[in-house]
Steps between C-alpha positions, in 0.01 A plus 500: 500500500419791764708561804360313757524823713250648312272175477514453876411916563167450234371216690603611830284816395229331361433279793517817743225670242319214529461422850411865548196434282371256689526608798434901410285513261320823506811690499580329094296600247675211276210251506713102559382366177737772322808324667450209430682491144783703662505222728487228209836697389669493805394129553718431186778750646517298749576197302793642319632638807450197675684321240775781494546387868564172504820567208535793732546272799673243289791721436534664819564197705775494730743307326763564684427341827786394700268231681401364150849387425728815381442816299398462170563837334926483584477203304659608182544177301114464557454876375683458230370183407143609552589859252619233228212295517253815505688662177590140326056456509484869382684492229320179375207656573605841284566304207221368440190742652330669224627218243227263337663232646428666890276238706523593871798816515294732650437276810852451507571901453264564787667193719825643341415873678403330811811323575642788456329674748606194722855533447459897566345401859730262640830633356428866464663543189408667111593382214396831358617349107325233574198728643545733151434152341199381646341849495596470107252194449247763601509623159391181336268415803357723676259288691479165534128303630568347823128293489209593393472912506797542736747654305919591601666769366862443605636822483270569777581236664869579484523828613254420809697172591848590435467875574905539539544396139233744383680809666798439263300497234440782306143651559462582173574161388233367737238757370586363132418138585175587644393740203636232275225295672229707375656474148497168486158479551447745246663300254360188614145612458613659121686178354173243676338516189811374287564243763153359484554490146832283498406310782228366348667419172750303747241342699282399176858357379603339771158332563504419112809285563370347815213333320737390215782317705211331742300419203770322352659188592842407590719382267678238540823626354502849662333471803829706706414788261090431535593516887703814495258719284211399693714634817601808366074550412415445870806705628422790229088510586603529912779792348181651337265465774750660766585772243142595460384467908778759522367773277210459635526472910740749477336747272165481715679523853718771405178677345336466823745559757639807330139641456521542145158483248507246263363547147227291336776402261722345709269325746370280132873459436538373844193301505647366156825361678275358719326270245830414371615379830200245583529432126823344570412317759212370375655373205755331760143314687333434159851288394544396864488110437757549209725765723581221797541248292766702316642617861533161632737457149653852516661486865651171417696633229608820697590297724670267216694817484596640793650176597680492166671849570568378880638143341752761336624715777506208726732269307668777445555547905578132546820518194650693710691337768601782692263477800387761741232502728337830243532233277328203668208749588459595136521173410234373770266773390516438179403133563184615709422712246442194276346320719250744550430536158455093437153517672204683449502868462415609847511839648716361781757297211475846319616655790786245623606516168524902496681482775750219448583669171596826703825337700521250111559778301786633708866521368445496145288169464311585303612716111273817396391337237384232683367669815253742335294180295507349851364825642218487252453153498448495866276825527265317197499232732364715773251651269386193358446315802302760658344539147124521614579695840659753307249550250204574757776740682581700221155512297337585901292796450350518868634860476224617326274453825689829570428628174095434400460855419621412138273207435192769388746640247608196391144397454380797291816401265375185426133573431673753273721210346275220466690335247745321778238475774670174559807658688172551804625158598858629599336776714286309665755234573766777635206633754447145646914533576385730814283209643738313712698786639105607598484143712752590751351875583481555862405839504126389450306233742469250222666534185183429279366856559829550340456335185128567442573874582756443164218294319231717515759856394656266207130399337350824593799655269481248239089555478519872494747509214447188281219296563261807564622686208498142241158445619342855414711508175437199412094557526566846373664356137217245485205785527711709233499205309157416515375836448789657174177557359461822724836606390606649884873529485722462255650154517764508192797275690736729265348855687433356863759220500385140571506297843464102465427389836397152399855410577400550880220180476781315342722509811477146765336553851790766693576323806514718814445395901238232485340585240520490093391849322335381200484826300254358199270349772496876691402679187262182394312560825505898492323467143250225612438688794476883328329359211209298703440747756455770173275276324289466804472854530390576135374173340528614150835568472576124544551455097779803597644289792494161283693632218718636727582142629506343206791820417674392830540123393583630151786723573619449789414122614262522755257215606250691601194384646123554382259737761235240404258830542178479372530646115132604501148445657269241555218674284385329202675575200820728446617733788619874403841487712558123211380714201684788630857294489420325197354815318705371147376148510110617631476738136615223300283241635166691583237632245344859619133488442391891475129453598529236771761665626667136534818319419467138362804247479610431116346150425725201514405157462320296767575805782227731639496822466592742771282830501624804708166758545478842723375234779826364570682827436300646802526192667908545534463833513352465836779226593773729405370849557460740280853596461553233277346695213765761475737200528314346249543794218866532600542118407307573174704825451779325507415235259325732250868690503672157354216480301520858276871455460428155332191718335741782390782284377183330239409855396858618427558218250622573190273268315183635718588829472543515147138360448315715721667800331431390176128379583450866693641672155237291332218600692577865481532466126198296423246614790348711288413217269433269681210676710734605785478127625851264519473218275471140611683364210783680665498415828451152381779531313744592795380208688619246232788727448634427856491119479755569222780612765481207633297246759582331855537094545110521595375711226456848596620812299651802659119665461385202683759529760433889554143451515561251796715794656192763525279216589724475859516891470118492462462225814751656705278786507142350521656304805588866653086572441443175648708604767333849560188348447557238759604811743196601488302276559719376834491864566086499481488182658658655813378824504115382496465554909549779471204754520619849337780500307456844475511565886766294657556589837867503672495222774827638635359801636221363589662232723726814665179727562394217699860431678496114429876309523791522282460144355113659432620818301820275285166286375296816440791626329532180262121492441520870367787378252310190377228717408693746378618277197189336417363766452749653262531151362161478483407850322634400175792299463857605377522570141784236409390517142589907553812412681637210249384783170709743695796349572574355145350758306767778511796296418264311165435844384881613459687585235730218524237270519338612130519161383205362697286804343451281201279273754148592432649370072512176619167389691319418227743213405479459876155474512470254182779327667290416850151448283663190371707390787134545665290317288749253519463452873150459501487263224680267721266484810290251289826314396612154743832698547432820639848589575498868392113573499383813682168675456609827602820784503393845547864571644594556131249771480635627895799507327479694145265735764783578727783516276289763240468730812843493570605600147196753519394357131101436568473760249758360232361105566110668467617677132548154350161426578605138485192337585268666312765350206466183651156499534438637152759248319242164680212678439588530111667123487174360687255707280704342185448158644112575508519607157652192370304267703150649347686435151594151579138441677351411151821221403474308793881427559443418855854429526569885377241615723653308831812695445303808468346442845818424643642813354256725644504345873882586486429837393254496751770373776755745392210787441404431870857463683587844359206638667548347838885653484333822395273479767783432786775700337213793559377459876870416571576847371289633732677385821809779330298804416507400160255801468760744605855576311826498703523927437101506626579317808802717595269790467246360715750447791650798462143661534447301796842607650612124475855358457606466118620185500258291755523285745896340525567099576771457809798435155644716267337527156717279269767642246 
């Protein structure tokens, strides 16, 4: 502690400074509010001098007053009796501080030093070996916690209180305790780690054995050694928990009150001990029932004990005849020591018996090898008895009131190491320690300011660094999840290391005040709450925030709850934002009529048949504005990117590949003969080929399945003309009122040439930007076809994408492929099951369209001049037909000529379903510039002055 000298000159100062604010203000430029934490720091000055005083004031009494009955320091038998005593406690107390057995030596050291101090006062006399000695302890204690943050450093306190002793000292000597001080620390804050580490392999142990002994029964044949090992648990988790309290009150007071920074590494170490310490005590609450039932048990057979060993030394008094009144005293001591001990375990019995045993163990009653057990015996007893008051003493962490500043770090270490999250609890329950110290404050008018001034800094600390962070990385892992597709960041766990922070929504409600801090509820609410309020912003991102839910209850067990938000519009039929999030399942279900410009639901049985026309396009156009277009491509973008790599991976085949390369060295070889046309035979052939590699449950052969797969391709983009188309017409719709589109004037300066109001020239101002984009929307549309040709084209024409070159090889099986799987489909509108029937599917056609133009090959598919072949190989098989049906005209086999008939209506079928595919495989060309090559159209932008590569999509173009 300071000399109180020097506390009562700062205060004394202070106060003078003070009152000469108030009442002279304008002569201090040192505005009041400044003071006020100097005057927080002398407030708690004042305490310790305060309590400095009253030892101060203890010790200086006049004690030898001759009206008080004599003179107390010529009293040498008392000196000398008093100098025993104080050395006979010290060297006790030496033995064991430091030791793993030490429970409460550093009280007595610091009671030790201030009877000392005492017996320096009243008889004015040094001891300076003694003195040497206690300075000595220094070495192995520098400081010992008082309460709370108050913290003694006894050299200090022996050269201010015993100043005479401290001049023979050697100055030198002095200096060394007080820089050994400083090492101490030093060492202390290098070997925290390791003792974290072995303290918790202890406390894990010892808690280990506390649930196997209380877990067990007794048994009935060694219930004295069941007794005696469940002692020696209870004694060795207090030994553990004052052990640890040590470390760490006196490590974090000597930090503080010697100034000195603390690391990051030794405030988790600390924080560590702490756990470990409300670990052991909880373990003693969670066992509680079993722990006083073995108490009750335990003291009786320490007591068993101690009266055993007294039995002993007593009969051994009473054998001997010679008596003396020593003897009769021992002997009466002895036997009020066992009567003490034959009733309950009292503090006061405890006491009487401590005391009775003082005078009974006088002149030898007691051997050394029987006085030590008794020793123990007795202090078990003590420890024992006060079993549960000892435990909330020693695991008391109310001292970290003093020491918040840590509980941020501590925080950030275990959002970093979320596999314990658990060990929260221990925190938590160590900060609700300070409460009841925090009842008794006086220094504010009610003592709940108090404690909600320490509720609201403890939860704004623990949602700054946990809850905060959990919740934004917790909703920034679900988006990356949603969206790997866009390939952001790299996410390999083995490059950027892995966090599981599931284990915090594992973890029971934290207990803290009034209140329970549920932390999977918090996070629950934060995503309900984010996730609504986003979805209400931007309606079509609610497939997004649904699968992002669904995610949340996947991984990490949330129940989270449903925004109920309306999923699309009340117009009739299919809204865009519904299509839009169901893109994959609209292509497969929808037919894409070319003409009509209409989609029409596959037919099922006994269902109606949804149609989606430009109509109802414009329609939720309107509802949703016309930003949902570009949306709308993005969404298709997207899906169209899945769709190629599924489209590639066909191509790349071995067994594809190897056909179209062989068919493509055919045609080369035998174009020449064969009029420059592809044969059908061949193409034919391929199709029956494929069925060959093998089919699925339903039927289908890979052809088939591939075919489906540019039939989505092929509706995926006649929805984007839809879509466009749709634009349009909103656009046209809207723009009708007004007069000129030509000669639009600006309302904005309009409404400031005439000086009209704020509010007046903000509307003028959003007029002029309404107009702005109908008009451009208006004018001619985006080119999406442009931008989705673009995009994909650069990457399909590659070099490491020459696989897909054999494309244009394999249309003609495609196309022979789709005129059956046609015909097929509108055979069964006229069937009772009409599961499967569909009169129309131009998005195959979109489809072979789009994908030719991205491979450039218009010119290569156009050299096969497949159907021309086609057409030629009906025309020949239908003209044969005639020919043989004038020959059997004059035999009247009707039967023969039925089949005939029959014969030529199929060709007739097949004849005309080539043509129609002809027909929309053509005007769908003309939607890509099927006119122009991919080298012509560069030219013609760079004549214009254009960009190269067109317009771009808002995502990278895939690899």
């Amino acid at each position: 502690m300071e000399n109180h000298g020097t506390l009562k000159d700062h205060w004394k100062m202070y106060k003078r400074l003070l009152k000469s604010v108030h009442h002279n203000p304008g002569k201090f430029s040192i505005p009041e509010e400044k003071l006020k934490p100097f005057e927080k720091l002398l407030l708690k000055l004042e305490g310790q001098m305060l309590d400095g005083m009253i030892f101060q004031a203890c010790v200086e009494q006049r004690f030898n007053d001759p009206g008080e009955g004599g003179a107390v320091a010529k009293n040498s038998a008392f000196a000398e009796e008093f100098a025993f005593n104080i050395r006979t406690i010290f060297t006790n107390v030496e033995s064991k501080i430091g030791e793993p057995s030490e429970i409460d030596q550093r009280d007595k050291y610091a009671s030790v030093c201030g009877l000392f101090v005492l017996h320096f006062h009243i008889f004015r006399s040094v001891d300076k070996k003694f003195y040497k000695a206690l300075l000595d302890i220094c070495k192995k204690v520098p400081a010992v916690t008082l309460t709370a943050n108050i913290v003694w450093f006894p050299d200090a306190f022996l050269v201010a209180k015993v100043p005479a002793a401290a001049k023979l000292m050697d100055k030198k000597s002095l200096l060394a305790i007080r820089a050994q001080r400083d090492a101490c620390l030093q060492q202390r804050a290098q070997t925290l780690t390791k003792d974290v580490q072995s303290y918790y392999v202890f406390v894990t142990s010892w808690m280990m054995k506390m649930e196997s002994i209380l877990s067990t029964e007794h048994k009935s044949g060694k219930l004295s050694e069941d007794l005696n090992s469940r002692c020696n648990v209870f004694v060795q988790g207090i030994l553990y928990a004052y052990s640890i309290g040590t470390i760490i009150k006196t490590t974090m007071n000597m930090y503080m009150s010697m100034q000195r920074p603390m690391t990051k590494t030794s405030v988790k170490a600390l924080c560590r001990l702490v756990e470990l310490l409300k670990a052991v005590e909880h373990m003693f609450h969670r066992r509680c029932m079993f722990v006083a039932d073995s108490v009750s048990h335990i003291t009786q057979q320490l007591q068993s004990q101690a009266l055993n060993a007294i039995a002993v030394a007593k009969k051994r008094v009473i054998s001997d005849k010679k008596y003396s009144e020593q003897r009769l005293d021992v002997l009466s001591s002895l036997v009020l020591a066992e009567n003490a001990l034959s009733g309950p375990s009292t503090k006061e019995r405890r006491l009487v018996v401590s005391l009775a045993l003082c005078v009974g163990t006088q002149l030898k009653t007691f051997r050394d090898e029987e006085l030590l057990p008794l020793q123990l015996v007795l202090k078990k007893l003590d420890l024992i008895s006060e079993l549960s008051e000892r435990v909330k003493l020693q695991c008391d962490c109310s001292f970290l009131y003093w020491h918040r500043a840590v509980f941020p770090i501590y925080l950030d270490d275990v959002y970093d190491h979320a596999v314990d999250a658990a060990r929260i609890h221990y925190m938590f329950s160590a900060l609700r320690d300070s409460v009841p110290s925090m009842l008794y404050a006086k220094h504010m008018e009610s003592c709940d300011q108090l404690l909600e001034s320490y509720d609201k800094e403890i939860m704004d600390v623990f949602n700054e660094h946990l809850l905060d962070k959990l919740c934004k990385e917790i909703e920034k892992d679900l988006r990356l999840s949603v969206h790997t597709h866009l390939k952001l960041d790299d996410r390999n766990p083995f490059k950027v290391g892995m966090k599981d922070l599931a284990h915090f929504f594992s973890l029971k409600p934290i207990r803290f005040f009034n209140r329970f801090i549920f932390i999977k509820a918090y996070v629950t609410h934060y995503l309900d709450k984010t996730f609504y309020n986003l979805t209400t912003v931007a309606l079509h991102d609610w497939a997004t925030y649904s699968e992002m839910r669904n995610l949340a209850t996947q991984r990490y067990g949330l129940m989270m709850t449903e925004a109920h938000l309306p999923s699309q519009t009340l117009e009739q039929g299919l809204d865009v934002l519904e299509i839009m999030r169901n893109i994959h399942v609209f292509v497969s279900r929808y037919l894409y009529n070319l003409n009509n410009q209409i989609f029409v639901e596959k037919a099922s049985n006994n269902k109606h048949l949804n149609t989606i026309n430009i109509r109802h396009i414009a329609n939720s156009i309107r509802t949703h504005g016309t930003g949902i277009m570009n949306t709308t491509v993005n969404f298709t973008y997207q899906f169209l990117r899945k769709k190629f790599y599924i489209f590639s991976q066909f191509m790349y085949d071995e067994h594809i590949k190897s056909r179209l390369i062989k068919d493509i060295r055919f045609f080369r070889e035998t174009k020449d003969q064969s009029d420059q046309k592809y044969p059908f035979e061949r193409a034919e052939k391929f199709n029956r080929g494929i069925r060959k590699l093998g089919i699925t449950p339903d039927g289908q052969s890979y052809l088939d399945q591939f075919r489906q797969l540019i039939s989505q391709i092929g509706n995926a983009m006649g929805y984007v003309r839809m879509i466009r188309s749709g634009g349009l017409h909103c656009c046209s719709s809207a723009i009708r009122f007004v007069p000129d589109l030509e000669d639009i004037v600006n309302f904005e300066e309009l409404v400031k040439e005439e000086g009209l109001s704020e509010e007046t020239q903000k509307a003028a101002s959003v007029l002029d930007a309404v107009l702005g984009d109908l008009t451009s929307n208006s004018a001619e549309g985006t080119e999406y076809f442009k931008k989705l040709v673009s995009v994909f084209a650069p990457e399909f024409r590659t070099a490491k994408n020459m696989h897909l070159r054999n494309f244009y090889m394999i249309v003609p099986p495609l196309t022979v492929n789709f005129v059956e799987h046609s015909i097929s489909c509108k055979e069964k509108l006229n069937k009772k099951n009409k599961t499967g029937a569909a009169f129309t599917d131009d998005g195959f056609a979109m489809g072979v369209a789009y994908i030719l133009k991205l491979l450039d090959q218009y010119l290569e598919f156009d050299s096969l001049h497949w159907f021309q072949a086609v057409r030629d190989k009906y025309k020949k098989e239908m003209n044969a037909v005639v020919k043989e049906q004038s020959v059997q005209t004059g035999g009247q086999d009707e039967k023969l000529l039925q089949t005939m008939n029959l014969t030529q209506k199929r060709l007739d079928v097949y004849l005309q379903e080539f043509e129609l595919l002809h027909f929309s495989l053509s005007s769908a060309r003309i939607f890509f510039r099927a006119d122009k090559t991919a080298a012509e159209e560069m030219q013609e932008k760079k004549d214009k002055g254009g960009p190269s590569d067109g317009s771009t999509l808002t995502e990278p173009i895939p690899k």
